[in-house]
PyMOL Python script that loads the backbone (N, CA, C, O; Angstrom):
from pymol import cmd

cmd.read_pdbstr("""\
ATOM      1  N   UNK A   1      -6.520  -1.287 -12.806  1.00  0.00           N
ATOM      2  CA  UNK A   1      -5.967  -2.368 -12.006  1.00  0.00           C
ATOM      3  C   UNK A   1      -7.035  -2.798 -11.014  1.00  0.00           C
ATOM      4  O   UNK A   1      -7.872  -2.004 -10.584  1.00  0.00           O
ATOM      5  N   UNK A   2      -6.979  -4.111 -10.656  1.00  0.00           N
ATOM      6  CA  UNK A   2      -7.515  -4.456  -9.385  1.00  0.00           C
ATOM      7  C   UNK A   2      -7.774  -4.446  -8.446  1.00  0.00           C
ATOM      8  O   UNK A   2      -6.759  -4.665  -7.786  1.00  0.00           O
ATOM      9  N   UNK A   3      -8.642  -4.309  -7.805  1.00  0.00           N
ATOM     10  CA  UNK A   3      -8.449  -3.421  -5.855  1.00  0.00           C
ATOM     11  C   UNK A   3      -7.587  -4.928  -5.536  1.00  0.00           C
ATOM     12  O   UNK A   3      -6.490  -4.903  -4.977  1.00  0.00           O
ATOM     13  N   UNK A   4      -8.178  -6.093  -5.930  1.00  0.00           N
ATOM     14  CA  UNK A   4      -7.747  -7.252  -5.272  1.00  0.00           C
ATOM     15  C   UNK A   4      -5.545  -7.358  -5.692  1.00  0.00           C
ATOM     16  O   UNK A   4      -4.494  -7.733  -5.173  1.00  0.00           O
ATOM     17  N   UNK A   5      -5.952  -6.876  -6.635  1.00  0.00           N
ATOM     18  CA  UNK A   5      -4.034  -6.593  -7.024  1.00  0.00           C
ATOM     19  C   UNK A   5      -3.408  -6.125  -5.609  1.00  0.00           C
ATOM     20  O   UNK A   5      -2.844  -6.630  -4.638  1.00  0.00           O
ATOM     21  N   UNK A   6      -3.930  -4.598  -6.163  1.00  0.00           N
ATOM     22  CA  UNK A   6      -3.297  -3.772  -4.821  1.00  0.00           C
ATOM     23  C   UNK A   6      -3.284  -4.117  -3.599  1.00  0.00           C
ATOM     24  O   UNK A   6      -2.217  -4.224  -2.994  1.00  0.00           O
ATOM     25  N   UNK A   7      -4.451  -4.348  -3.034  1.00  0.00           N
ATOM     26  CA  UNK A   7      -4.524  -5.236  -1.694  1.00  0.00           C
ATOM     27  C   UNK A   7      -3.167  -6.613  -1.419  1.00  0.00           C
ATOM     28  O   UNK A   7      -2.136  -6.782  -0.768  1.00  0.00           O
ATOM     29  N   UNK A   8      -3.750  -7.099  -2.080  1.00  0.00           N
ATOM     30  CA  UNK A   8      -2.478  -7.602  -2.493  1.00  0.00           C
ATOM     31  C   UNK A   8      -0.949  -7.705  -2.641  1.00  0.00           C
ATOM     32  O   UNK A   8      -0.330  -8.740  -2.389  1.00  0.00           O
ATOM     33  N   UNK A   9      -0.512  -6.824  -2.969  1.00  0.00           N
ATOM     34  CA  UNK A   9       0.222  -5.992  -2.773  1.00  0.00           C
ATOM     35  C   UNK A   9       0.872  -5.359  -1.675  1.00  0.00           C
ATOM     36  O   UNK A   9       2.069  -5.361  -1.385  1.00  0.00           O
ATOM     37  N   UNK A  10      -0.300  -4.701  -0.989  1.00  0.00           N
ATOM     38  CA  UNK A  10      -0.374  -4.013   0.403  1.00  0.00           C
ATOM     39  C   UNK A  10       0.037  -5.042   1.292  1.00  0.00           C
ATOM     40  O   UNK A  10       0.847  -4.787   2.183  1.00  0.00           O
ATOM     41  N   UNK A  11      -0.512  -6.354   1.118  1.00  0.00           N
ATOM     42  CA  UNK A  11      -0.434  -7.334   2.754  1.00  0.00           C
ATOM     43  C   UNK A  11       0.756  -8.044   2.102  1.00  0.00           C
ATOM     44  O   UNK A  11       1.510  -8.665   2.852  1.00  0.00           O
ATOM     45  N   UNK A  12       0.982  -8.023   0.925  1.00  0.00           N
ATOM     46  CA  UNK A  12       2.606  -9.350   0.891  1.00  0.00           C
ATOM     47  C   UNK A  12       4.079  -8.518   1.592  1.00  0.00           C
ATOM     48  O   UNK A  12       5.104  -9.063   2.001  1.00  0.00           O
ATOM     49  N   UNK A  13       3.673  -6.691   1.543  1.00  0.00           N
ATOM     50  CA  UNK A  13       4.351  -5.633   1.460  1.00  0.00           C
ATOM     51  C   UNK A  13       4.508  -5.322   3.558  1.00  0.00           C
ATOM     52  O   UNK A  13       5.455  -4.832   4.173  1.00  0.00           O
ATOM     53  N   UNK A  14       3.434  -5.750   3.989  1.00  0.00           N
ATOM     54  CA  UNK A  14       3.632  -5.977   5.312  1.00  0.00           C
ATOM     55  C   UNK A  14       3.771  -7.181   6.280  1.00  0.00           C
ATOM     56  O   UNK A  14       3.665  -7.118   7.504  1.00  0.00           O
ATOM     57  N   UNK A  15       3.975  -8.066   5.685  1.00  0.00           N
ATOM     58  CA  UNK A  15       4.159  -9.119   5.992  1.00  0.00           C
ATOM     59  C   UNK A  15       4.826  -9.497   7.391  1.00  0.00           C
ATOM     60  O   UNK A  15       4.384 -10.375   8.132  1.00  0.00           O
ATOM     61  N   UNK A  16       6.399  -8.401   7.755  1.00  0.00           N
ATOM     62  CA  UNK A  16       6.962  -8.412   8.833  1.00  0.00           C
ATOM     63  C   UNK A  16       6.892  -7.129   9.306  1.00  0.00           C
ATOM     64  O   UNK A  16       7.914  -6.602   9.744  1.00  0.00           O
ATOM     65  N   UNK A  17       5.474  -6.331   9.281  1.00  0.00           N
ATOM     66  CA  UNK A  17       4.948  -5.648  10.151  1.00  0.00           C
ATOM     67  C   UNK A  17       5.945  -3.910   9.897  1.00  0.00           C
ATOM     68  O   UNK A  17       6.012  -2.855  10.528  1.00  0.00           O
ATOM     69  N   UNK A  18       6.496  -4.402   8.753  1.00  0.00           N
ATOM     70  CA  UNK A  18       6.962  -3.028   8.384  1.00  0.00           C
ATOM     71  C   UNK A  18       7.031  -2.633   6.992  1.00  0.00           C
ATOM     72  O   UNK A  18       7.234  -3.410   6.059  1.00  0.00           O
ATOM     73  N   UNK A  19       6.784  -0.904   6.869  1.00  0.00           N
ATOM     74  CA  UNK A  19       6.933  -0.757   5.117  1.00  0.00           C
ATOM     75  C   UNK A  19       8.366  -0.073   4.754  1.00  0.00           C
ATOM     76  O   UNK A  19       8.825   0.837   5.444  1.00  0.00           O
ATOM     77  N   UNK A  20       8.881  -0.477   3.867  1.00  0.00           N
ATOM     78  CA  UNK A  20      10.450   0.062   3.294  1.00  0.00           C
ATOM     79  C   UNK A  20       9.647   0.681   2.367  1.00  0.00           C
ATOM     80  O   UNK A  20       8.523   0.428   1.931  1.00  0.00           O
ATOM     81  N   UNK A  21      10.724   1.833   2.085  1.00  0.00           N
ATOM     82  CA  UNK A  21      10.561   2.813   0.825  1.00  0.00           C
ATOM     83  C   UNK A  21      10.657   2.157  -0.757  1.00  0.00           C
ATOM     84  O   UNK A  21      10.390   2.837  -1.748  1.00  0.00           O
ATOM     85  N   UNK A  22      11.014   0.956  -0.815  1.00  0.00           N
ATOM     86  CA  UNK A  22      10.812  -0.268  -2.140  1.00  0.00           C
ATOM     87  C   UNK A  22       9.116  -0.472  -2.172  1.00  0.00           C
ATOM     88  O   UNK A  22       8.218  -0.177  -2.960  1.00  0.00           O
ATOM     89  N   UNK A  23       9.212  -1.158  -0.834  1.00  0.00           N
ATOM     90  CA  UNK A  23       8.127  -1.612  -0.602  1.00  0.00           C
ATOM     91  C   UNK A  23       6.277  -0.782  -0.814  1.00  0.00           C
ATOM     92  O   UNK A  23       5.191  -1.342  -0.968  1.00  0.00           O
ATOM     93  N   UNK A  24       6.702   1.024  -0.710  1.00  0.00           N
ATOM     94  CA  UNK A  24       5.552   1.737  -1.039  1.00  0.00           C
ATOM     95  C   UNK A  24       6.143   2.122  -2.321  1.00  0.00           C
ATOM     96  O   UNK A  24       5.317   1.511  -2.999  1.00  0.00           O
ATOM     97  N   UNK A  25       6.800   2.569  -3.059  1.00  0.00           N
ATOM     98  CA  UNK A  25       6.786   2.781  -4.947  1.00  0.00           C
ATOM     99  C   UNK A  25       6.280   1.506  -5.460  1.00  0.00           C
ATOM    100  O   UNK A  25       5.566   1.494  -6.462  1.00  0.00           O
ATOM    101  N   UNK A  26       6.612   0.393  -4.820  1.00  0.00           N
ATOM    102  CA  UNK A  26       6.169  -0.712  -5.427  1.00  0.00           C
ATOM    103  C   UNK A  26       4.665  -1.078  -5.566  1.00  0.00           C
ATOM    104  O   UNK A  26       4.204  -1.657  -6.550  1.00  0.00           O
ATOM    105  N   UNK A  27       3.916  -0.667  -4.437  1.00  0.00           N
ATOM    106  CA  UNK A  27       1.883  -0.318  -3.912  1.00  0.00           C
ATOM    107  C   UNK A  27       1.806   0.497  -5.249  1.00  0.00           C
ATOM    108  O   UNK A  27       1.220   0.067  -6.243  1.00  0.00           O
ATOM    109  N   UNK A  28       2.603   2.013  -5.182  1.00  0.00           N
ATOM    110  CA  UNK A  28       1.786   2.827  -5.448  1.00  0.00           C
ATOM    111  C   UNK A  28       2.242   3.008  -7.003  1.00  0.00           C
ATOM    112  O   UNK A  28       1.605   3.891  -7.577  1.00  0.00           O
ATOM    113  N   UNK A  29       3.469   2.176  -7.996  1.00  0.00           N
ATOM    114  CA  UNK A  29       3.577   1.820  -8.946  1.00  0.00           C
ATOM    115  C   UNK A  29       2.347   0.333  -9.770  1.00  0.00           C
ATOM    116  O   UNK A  29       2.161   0.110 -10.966  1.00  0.00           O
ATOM    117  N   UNK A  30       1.859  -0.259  -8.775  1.00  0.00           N
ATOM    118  CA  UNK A  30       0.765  -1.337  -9.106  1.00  0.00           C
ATOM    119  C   UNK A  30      -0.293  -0.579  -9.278  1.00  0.00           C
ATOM    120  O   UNK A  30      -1.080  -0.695 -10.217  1.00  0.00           O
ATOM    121  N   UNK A  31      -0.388   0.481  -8.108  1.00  0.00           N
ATOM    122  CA  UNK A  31      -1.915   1.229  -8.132  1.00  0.00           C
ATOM    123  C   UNK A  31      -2.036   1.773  -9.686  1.00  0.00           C
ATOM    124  O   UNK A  31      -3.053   1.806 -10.379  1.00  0.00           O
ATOM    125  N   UNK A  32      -0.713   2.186 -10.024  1.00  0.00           N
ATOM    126  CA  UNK A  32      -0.990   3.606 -11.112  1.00  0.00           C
ATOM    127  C   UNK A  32      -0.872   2.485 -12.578  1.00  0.00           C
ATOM    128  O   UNK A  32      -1.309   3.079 -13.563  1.00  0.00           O
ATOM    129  N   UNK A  33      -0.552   1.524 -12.803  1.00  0.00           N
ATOM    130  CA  UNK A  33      -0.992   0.694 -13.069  1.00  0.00           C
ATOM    131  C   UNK A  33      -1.627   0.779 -14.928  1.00  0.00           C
ATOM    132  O   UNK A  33      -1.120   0.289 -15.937  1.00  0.00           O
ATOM    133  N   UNK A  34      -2.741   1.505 -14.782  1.00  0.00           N
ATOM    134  CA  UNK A  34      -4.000   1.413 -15.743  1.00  0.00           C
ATOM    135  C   UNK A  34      -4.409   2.872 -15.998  1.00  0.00           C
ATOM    136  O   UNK A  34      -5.349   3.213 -16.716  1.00  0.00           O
ATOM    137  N   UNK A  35      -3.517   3.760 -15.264  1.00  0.00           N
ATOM    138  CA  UNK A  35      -3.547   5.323 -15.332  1.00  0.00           C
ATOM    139  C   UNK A  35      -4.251   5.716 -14.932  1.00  0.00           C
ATOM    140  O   UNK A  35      -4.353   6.860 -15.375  1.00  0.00           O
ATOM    141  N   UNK A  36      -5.256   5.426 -13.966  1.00  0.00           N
ATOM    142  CA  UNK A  36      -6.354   6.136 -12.918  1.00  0.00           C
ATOM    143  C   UNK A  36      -6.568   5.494 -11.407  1.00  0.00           C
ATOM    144  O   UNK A  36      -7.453   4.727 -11.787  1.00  0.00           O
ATOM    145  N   UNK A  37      -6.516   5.352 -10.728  1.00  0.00           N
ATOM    146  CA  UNK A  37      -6.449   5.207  -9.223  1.00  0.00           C
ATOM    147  C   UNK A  37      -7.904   5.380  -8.860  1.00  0.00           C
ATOM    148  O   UNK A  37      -8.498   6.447  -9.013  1.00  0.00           O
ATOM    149  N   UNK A  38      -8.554   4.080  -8.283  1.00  0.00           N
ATOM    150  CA  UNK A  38      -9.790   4.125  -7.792  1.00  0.00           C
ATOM    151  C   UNK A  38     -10.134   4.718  -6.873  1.00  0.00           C
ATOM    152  O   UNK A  38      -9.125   5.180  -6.340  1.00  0.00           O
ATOM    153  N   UNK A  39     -11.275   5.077  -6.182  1.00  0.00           N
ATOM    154  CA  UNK A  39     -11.189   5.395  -5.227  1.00  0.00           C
ATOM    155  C   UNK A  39     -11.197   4.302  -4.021  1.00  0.00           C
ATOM    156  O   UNK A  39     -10.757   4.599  -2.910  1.00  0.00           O
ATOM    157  N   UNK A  40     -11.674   3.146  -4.288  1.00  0.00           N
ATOM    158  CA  UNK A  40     -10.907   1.911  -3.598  1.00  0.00           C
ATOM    159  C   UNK A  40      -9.917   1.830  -3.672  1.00  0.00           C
ATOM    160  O   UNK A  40      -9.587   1.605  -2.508  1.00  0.00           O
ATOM    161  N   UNK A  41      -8.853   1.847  -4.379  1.00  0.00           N
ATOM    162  CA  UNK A  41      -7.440   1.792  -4.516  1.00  0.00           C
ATOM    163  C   UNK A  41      -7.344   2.650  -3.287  1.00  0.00           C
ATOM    164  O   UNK A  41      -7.090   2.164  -2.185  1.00  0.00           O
ATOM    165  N   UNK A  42      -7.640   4.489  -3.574  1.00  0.00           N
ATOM    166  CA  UNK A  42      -7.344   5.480  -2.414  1.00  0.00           C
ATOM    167  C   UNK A  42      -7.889   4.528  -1.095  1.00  0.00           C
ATOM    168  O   UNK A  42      -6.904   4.172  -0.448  1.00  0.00           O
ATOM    169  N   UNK A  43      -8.686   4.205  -0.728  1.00  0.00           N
ATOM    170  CA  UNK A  43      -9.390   3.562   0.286  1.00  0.00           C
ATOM    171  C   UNK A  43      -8.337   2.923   0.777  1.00  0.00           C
ATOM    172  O   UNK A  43      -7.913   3.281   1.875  1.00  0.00           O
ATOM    173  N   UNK A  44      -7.572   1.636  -0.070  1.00  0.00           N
ATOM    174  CA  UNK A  44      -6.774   1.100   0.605  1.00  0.00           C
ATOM    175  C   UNK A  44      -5.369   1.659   1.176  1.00  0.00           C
ATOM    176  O   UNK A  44      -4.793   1.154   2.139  1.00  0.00           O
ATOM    177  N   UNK A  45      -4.839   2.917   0.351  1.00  0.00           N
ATOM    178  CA  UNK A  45      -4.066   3.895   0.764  1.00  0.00           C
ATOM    179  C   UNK A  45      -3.991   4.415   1.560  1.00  0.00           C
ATOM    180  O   UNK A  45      -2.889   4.636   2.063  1.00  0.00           O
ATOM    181  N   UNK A  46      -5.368   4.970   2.184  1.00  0.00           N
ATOM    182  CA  UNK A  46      -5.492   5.257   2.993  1.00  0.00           C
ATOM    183  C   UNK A  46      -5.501   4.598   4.222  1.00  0.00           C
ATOM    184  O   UNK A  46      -4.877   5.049   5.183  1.00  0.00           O
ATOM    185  N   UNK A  47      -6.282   3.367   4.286  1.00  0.00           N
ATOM    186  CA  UNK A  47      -5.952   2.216   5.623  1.00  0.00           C
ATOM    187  C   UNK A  47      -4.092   1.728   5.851  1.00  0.00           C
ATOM    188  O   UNK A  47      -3.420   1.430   6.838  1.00  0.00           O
ATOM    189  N   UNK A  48      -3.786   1.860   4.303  1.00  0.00           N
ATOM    190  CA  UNK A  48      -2.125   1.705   5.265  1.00  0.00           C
ATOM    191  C   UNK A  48      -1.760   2.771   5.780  1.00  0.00           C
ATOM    192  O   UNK A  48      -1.076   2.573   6.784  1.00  0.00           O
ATOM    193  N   UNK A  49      -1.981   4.265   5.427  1.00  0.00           N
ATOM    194  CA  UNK A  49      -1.208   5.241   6.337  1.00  0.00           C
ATOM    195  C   UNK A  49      -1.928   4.998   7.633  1.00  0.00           C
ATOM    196  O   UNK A  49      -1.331   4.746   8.679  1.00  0.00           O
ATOM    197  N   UNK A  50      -3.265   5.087   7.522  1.00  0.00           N
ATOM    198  CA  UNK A  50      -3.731   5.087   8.912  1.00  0.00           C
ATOM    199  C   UNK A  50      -2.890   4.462   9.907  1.00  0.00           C
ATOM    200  O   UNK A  50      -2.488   4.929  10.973  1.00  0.00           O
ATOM    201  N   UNK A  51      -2.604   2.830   9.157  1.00  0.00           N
ATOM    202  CA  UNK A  51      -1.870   2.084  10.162  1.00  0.00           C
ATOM    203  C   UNK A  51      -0.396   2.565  10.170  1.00  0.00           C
ATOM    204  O   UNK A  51       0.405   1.836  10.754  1.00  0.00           O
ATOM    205  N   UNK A  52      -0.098   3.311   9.791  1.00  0.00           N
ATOM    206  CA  UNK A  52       1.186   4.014  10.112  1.00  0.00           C
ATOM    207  C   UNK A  52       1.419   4.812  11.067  1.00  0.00           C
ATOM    208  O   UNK A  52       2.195   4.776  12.023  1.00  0.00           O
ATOM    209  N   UNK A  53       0.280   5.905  10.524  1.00  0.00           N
ATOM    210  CA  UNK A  53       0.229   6.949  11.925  1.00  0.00           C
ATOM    211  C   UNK A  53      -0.376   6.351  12.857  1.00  0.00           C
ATOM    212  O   UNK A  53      -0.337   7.110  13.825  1.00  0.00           O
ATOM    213  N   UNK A  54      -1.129   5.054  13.225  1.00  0.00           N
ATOM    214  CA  UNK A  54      -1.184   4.750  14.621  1.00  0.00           C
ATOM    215  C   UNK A  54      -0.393   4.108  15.121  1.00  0.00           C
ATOM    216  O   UNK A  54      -0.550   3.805  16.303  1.00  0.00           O
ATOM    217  N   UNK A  55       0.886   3.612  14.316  1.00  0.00           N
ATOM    218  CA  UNK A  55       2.252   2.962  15.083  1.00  0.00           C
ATOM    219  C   UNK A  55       2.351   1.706  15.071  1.00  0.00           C
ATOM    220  O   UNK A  55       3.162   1.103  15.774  1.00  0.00           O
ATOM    221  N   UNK A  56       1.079   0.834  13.822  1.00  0.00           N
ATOM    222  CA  UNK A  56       0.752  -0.391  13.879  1.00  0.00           C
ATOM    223  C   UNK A  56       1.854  -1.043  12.324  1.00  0.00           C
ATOM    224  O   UNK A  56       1.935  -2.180  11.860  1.00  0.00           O
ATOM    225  N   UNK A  57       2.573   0.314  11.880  1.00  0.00           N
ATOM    226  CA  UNK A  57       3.068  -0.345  10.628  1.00  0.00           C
ATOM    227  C   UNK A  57       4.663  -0.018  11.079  1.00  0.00           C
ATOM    228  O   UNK A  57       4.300   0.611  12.073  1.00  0.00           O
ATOM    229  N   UNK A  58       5.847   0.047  11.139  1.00  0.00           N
ATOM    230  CA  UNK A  58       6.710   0.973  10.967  1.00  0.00           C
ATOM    231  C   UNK A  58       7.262   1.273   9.384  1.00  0.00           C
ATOM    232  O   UNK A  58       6.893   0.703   8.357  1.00  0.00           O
ATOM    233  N   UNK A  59       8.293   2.383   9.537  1.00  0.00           N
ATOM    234  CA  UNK A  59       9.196   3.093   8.519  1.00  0.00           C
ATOM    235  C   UNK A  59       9.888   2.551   8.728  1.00  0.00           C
ATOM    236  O   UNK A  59      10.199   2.419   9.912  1.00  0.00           O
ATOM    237  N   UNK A  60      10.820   1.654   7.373  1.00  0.00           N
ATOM    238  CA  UNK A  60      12.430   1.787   7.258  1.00  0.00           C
ATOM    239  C   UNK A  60      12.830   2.021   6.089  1.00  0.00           C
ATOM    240  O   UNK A  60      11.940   2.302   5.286  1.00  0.00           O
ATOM    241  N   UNK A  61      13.829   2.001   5.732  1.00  0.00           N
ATOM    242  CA  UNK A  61      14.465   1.920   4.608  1.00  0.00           C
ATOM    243  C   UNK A  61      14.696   0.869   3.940  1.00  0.00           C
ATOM    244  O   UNK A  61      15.317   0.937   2.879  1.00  0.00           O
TER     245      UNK A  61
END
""", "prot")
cmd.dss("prot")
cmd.show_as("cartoon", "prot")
cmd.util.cbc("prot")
cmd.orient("prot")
């Protein structure tokens, strides 16, 4: 898959500044995609938790 997919993905998925539990199977069902996960893909995985644990994303349901 595409980093540009996933990315993709990632910002339509935060749009109102929060991630639902739809909203990450749905990232990490695009990522898996092509059956291997880039390490750009991880890259971008990683910048959304980041922005989680710094309080810049929230959790809902």
């Amino acid at each position: 898959m595409e980093t540009t997919t996933v990315k993709n993905a990632i910002e339509r998925a935060l749009v109102d500044g929060h991630l639902s539990h739809a909203e990450s199977n749905y990232i990490k069902r695009v990522m898996y995609v092509g059956g291997t996960v880039t390490p750009e893909e991880c890259g971008l995985w990683r910048e959304l938790q980041d922005k989680i644990w710094k309080g810049e994303i929230s959790l809902r349901d």
